[in-house]
C-alpha positions in Angstrom: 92.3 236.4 138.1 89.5 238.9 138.2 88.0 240.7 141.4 85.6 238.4 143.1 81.8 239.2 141.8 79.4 238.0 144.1 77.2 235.2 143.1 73.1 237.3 142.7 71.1 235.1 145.3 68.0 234.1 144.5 64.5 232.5 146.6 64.0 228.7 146.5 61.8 226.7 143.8 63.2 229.1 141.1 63.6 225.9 139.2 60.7 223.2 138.7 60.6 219.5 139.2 60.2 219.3 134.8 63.3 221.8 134.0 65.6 219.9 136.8 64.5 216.6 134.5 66.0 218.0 131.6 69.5 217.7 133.8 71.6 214.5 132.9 72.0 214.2 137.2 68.1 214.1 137.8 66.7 212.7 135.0 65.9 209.5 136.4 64.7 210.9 139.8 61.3 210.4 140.9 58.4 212.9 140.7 59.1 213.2 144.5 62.7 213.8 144.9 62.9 216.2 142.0 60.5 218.6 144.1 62.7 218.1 147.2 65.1 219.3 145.4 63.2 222.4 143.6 62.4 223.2 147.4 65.9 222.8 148.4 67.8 224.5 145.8 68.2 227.6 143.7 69.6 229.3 141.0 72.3 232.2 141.1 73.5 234.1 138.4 77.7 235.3 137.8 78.6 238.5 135.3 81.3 237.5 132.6 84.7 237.7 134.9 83.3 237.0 138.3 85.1 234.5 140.7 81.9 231.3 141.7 84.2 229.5 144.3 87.6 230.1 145.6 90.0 227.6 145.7 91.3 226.8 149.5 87.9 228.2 150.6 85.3 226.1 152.3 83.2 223.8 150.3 79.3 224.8 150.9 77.8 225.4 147.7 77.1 222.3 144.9 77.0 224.0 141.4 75.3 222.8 138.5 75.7 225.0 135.0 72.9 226.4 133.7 74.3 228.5 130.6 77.3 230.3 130.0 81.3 229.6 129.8 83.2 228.8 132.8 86.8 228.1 134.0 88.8 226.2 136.6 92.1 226.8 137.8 94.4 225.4 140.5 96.8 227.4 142.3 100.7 225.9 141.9 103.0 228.3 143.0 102.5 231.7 142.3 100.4 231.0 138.9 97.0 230.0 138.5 97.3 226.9 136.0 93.7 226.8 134.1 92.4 222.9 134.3 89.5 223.1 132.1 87.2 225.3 130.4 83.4 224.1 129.5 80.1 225.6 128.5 78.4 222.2 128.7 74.6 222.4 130.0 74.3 219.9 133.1 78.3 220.1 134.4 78.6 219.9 138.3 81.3 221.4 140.5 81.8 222.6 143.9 81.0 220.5 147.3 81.2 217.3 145.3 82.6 214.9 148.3 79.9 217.0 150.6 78.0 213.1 151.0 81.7 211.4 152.4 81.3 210.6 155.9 83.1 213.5 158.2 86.5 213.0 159.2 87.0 215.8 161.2 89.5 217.5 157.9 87.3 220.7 156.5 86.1 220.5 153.5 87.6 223.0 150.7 87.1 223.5 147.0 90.0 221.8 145.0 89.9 224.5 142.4 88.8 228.1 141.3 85.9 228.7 139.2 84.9 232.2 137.3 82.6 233.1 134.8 83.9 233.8 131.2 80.9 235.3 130.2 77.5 235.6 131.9 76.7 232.3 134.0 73.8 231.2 135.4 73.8 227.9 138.0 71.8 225.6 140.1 72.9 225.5 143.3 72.2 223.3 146.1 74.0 223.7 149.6 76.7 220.8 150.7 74.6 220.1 153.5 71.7 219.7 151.7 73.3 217.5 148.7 75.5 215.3 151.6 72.3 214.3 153.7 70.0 213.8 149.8 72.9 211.6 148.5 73.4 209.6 152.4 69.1 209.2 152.5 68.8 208.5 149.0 71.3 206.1 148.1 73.0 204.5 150.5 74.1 201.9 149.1 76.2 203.9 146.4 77.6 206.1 149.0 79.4 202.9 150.7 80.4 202.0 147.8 81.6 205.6 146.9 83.0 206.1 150.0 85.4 203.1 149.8 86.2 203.4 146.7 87.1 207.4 147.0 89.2 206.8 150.5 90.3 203.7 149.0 91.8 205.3 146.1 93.1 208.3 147.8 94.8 206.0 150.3 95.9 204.1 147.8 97.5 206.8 145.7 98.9 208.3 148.3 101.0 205.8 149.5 102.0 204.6 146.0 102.8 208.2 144.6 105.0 208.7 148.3 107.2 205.4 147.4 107.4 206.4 143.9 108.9 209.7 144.6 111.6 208.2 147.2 112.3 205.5 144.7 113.0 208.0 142.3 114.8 210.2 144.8 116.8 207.1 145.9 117.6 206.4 142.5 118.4 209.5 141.2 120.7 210.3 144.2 122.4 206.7 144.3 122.8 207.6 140.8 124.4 211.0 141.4 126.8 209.9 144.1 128.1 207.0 141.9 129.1 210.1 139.5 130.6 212.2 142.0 132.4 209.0 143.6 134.3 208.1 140.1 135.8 211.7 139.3 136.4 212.2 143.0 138.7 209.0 143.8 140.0 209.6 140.7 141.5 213.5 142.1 142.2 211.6 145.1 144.5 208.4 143.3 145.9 211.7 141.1 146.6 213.5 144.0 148.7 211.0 146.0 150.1 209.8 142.9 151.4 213.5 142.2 152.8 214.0 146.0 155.2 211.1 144.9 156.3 212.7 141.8 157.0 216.2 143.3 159.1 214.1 145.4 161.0 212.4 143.3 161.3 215.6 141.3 162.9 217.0 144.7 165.0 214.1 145.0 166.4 214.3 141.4 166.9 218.0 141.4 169.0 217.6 144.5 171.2 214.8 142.5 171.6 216.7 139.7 173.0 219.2 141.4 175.1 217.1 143.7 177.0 216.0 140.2 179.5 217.8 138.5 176.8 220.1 136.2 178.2 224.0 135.8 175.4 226.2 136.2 175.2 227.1 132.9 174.1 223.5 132.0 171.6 223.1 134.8 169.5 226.7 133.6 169.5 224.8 130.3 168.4 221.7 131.6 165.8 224.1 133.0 164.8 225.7 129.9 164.5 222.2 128.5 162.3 220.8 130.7 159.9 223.9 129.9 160.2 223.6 126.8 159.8 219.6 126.8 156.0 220.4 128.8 155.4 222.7 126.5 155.8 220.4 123.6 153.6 217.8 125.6 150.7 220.2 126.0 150.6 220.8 122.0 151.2 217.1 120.4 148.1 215.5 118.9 146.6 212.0 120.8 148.1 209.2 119.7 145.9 206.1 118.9 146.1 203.5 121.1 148.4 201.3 118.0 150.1 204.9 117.6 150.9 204.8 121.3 151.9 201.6 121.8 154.4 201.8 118.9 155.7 204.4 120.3 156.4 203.2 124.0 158.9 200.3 122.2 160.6 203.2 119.8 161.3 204.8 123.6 162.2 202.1 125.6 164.6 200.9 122.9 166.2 204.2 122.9 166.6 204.2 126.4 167.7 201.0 126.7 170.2 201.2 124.2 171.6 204.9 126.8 171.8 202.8 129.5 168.5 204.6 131.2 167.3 202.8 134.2 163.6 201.8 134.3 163.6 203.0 130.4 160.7 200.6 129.8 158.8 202.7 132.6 159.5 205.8 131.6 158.8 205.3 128.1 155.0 205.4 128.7 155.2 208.5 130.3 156.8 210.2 127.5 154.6 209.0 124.5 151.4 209.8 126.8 153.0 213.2 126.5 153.2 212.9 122.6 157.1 213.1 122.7 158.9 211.1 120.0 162.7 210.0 119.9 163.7 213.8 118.3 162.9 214.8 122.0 164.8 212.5 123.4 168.0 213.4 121.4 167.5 216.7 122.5 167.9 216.2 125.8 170.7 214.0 124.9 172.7 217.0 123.5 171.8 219.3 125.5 172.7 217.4 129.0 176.1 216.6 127.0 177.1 214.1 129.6 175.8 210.2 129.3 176.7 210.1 133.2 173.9 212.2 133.9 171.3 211.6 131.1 170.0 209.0 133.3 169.1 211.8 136.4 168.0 214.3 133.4 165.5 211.8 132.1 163.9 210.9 135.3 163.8 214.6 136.1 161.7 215.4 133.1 160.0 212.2 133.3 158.2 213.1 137.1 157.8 216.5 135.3 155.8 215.0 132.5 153.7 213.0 134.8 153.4 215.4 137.2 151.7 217.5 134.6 148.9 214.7 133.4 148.5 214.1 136.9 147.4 217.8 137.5 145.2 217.4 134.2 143.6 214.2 135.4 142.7 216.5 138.6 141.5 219.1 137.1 139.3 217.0 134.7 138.0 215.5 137.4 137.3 218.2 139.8 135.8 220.0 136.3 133.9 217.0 136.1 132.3 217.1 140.1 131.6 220.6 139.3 129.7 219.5 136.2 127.5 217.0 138.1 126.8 219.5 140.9 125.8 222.0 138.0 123.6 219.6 136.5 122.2 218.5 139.8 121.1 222.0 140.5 119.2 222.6 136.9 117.8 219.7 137.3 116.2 220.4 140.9 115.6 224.2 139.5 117.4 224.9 142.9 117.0 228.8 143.8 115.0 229.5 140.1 111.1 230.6 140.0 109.1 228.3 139.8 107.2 229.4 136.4 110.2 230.8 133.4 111.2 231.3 129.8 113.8 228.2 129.2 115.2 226.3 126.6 114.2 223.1 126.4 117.5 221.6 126.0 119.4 222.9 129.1 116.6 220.4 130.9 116.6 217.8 128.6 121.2 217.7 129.2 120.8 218.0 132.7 118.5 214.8 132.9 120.4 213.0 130.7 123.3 213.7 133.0 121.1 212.3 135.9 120.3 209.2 134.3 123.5 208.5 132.8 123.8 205.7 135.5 120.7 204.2 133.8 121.4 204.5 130.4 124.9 202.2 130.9 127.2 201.8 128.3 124.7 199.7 126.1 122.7 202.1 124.9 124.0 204.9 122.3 122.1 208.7 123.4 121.7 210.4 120.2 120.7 214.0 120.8 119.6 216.1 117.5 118.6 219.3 118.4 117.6 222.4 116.8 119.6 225.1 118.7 117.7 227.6 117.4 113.7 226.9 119.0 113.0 229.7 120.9 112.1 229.4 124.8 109.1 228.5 126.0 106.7 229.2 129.3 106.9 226.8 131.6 107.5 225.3 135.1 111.0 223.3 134.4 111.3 221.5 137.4 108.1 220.0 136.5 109.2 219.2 132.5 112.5 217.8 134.3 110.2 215.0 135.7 108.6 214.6 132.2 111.8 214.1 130.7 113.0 211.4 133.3 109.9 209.8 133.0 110.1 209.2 129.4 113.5 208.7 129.4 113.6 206.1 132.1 110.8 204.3 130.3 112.7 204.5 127.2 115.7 202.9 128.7 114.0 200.2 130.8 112.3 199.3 127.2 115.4 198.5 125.8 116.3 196.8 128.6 120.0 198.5 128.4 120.9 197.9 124.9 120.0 200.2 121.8 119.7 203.7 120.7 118.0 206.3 122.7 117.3 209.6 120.2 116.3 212.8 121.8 114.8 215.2 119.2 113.6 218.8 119.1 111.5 220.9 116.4 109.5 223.2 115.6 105.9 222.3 114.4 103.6 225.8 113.9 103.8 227.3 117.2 105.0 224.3 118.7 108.1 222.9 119.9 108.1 219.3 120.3 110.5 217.4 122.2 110.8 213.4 120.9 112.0 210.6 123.1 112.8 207.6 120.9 114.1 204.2 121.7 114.8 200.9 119.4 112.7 198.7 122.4 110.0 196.5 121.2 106.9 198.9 121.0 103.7 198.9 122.4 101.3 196.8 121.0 98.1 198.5 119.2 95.4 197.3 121.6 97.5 199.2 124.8 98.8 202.4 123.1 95.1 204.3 124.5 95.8 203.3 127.9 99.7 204.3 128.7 98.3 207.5 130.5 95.9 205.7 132.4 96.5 205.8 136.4 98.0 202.6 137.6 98.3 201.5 134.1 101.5 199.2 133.3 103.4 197.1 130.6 106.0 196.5 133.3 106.3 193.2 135.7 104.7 193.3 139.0 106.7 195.6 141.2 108.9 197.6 138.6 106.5 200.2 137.9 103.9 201.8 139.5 101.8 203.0 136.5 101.5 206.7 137.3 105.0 208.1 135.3 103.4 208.3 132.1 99.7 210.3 134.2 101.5 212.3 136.2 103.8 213.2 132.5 100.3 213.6 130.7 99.1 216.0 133.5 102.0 218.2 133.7 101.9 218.5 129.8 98.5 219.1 129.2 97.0 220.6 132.1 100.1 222.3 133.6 101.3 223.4 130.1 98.4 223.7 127.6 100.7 221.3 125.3 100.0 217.7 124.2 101.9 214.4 124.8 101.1 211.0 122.3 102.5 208.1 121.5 103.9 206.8 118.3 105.2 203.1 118.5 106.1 200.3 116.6 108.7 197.5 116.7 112.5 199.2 117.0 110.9 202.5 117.0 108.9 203.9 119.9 108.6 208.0 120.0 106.6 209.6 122.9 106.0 213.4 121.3 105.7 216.2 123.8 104.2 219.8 122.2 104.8 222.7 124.5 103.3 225.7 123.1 105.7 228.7 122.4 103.3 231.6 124.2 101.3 231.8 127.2 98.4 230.3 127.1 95.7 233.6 126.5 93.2 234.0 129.0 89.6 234.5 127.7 
């Protein structure tokens, strides 16, 4: 933002009673109040890139636009995030809450203001424009004022539950994740302290018996070479499998192998097939101890899937807490080139407790989209929002498609779901505050504003609605370069 230019002061009555008419405020003002307000006010002029009003600064000047181009910003983070830009004759600004009865919490200006090119304005002081509106209208300020606390009140409270039911959700969500792969390590991890032990308890049979060393290397070797053969056989469907497990425990039935039946599952998880077996048959040589050698390799078998199964499972923790942190933006700037997708798989991830097992994700992406400038823990809360809404539609069964394209110097991110559309006469007010199709108490109506702000006024992109029966598409456009500052 440029330097601040000082607003040019000017003497009172440079406006009179007939040019403040021509104002859409004071055009029905009487004769009488429209010269108070001459008296009262004045008019200032800004040079193209000057700063009007300061947001965070106290509120004591009301503005009214003259001519010229101006622009307001608000502060989020470290980057000023322009709000709107007008040239419109008649537009107000500034100490606009100046007639709300004082609470004892100063006053500031909600947003920035500068001049784009040279500005001239109307300006009135908040003390001045609080006691006209309070002496004036009365009335209109009750009204105003309960309506305006009401309101703020209101949203407060509703936007503070929103966020903790979300937060509740979301982590509920997350610890169901962590909690499957976890007690899954920790049933593996037991489950493999048993095996090591019987492994112990084997080896120390084997060698009790009458094996010459030279036999018990091999039986070694074999066992290596057994695992190896494990880690390199194609999955077996589950038919595949189960034929297999009888082709085993016939085998070792037929040896004389104790527990054959059990073993057998063990072996064909591991993708070994009856040429195995008669390996180990030949080269163990004696059917005295083909029983021992078969266990042996058997708690070495499991003993290796069991490791697997914990290290897909701790992979799988780590995973989650990955995902967890992109989706929090945990330790990133707040403002960043990113691609798209790495939010949009990171709050898929998130939700996946939502989503169930009834409805089919279908991503198709286009890997190639460049990055774009954005805040992405703020798009993170556009994508959940969609795609919670997207889900709950479907009411957990159907087909949620997330797309992404290029359209000019757009991309556009499309959240579709097979739910039963929005009917015509509601599609203009999803992005109205407070506005729901949901039941009483399952929504709180500010998902798809809050989405709409963070789009288009955080993001200079657009957000609409496409919906019919079995296919509903909410279309985000993020532009693909900073927005260019006039």
């Amino acid at each position: 933002m440029s330097d601040e230019v000082k607003l040019v002061p000017c003497e009172p009555g440079q406006l009179s009673p007939d040019e403040l008419r021509t104002l859409f405020l004071f055009e029905k003002l009487t004769d009488d109040q429209l010269a108070w307000i001459s008296e009262h006010g004045c008019t200032m002029h800004m040079p193209a890139g000057g700063t009007i009003i300061r947001e965070g600064d106290p509120a004591e000047l009301f503005l009214i636009l003259l001519s010229g181009t101006i622009e307001l910003s608000r502060r989020v983070g470290q980057d000023d995030v322009r709000v709107s830009r007008t040239e419109q004759r008649g537009v107000y600004m500034g100490a606009t809450n100046a007639y709300l009865r004082d609470d004892g919490v100063p006053r500031s200006y909600m947003a920035s203001m500068r001049a784009l090119d040279d500005s001239d304005f109307f300006v009135l002081s908040a003390t001045d424009f609080g006691s006209m509106m309070r002496d004036w209208f009365p009335m209109a300020i009750h009204l105003l004022e309960g309506l305006t606390l009401g309101m703020r009140n209101s949203q407060a409270a509703v936007s503070e539950r929103q966020r903790l039911t979300a937060l509740g959700a979301l982590s509920a969500g997350l610890m169901h994740e962590l909690n499957n792969p976890a007690a899954a390590a920790s049933r593996a991890t037991a489950a493999l302290r048993q095996r090591v032990a019987g492994m112990r308890h084997k080896l120390a049979m084997l060698a009790a018996g009458k094996v010459d060393p030279e036999r018990l290397v091999a039986l070694v070797e074999l066992q290596e070479d057994v695992i190896e053969r494990a880690a390199k056989a194609k999955p077996l469907t589950a038919m595949e499998t189960a034929d297999r497990e009888d082709e085993l425990g016939d085998w070792m039935d037929e040896r004389g192998v104790t527990g054959g039946w059990d073993l057998a599952p063990v072996f064909a998880q591991g993708g070994l097939d009856i040429e195995c077996l008669t390996l180990i048959e030949e080269r163990v040589g004696s059917r005295e101890l083909l029983d021992q050698a078969i266990h042996w390799i058997g708690y070495a078998l499991e003993t290796e899937q069991l490791m697997s199964d914990v290290e897909d499972s701790t992979g799988r923790v780590s995973s989650l807490v990955s995902a967890a942190k992109q989706y929090s933006q945990m330790d990133r700037a707040a403002h960043q080139w990113i691609d798209v997708h790495t939010g949009l798989d990171s709050t898929l991830v998130m939700l996946n407790h939502k989503i169930g097992d009834g409805v089919k994700v279908v991503k198709d992406y286009d890997r190639t989209l460049p990055q774009v400038p954005a805040h992405p823990a703020e798009l993170n809360q556009v994508w959940t929002n969609l795609i919670d809404n997207a889900v709950q539609a479907m009411n957990g069964a159907g087909t949620l498609t997330i797309r992404t394209y290029r359209e000019d110097d757009h991309v556009v991110v499309s959240v579709g779901d097979t739910g039963p559309g929005v009917p015509d006469e509601l599609k203009k007010r999803v992005f109205e505050p407070f506005f729901t199709t949901k039941p009483v108490g399952e929504g709180t109506g500010l998902g798809l504003d809050i989405s709409y702000r963070i789009v288009v006024n955080g993001h200079g992109g657009d957000i609409k609605l496409d919906s019919k029966p079995g296919d509903t598409r909410f279309l985000v456009r993020l532009p693909l370069t900073e927005p260019a500052s006039a």
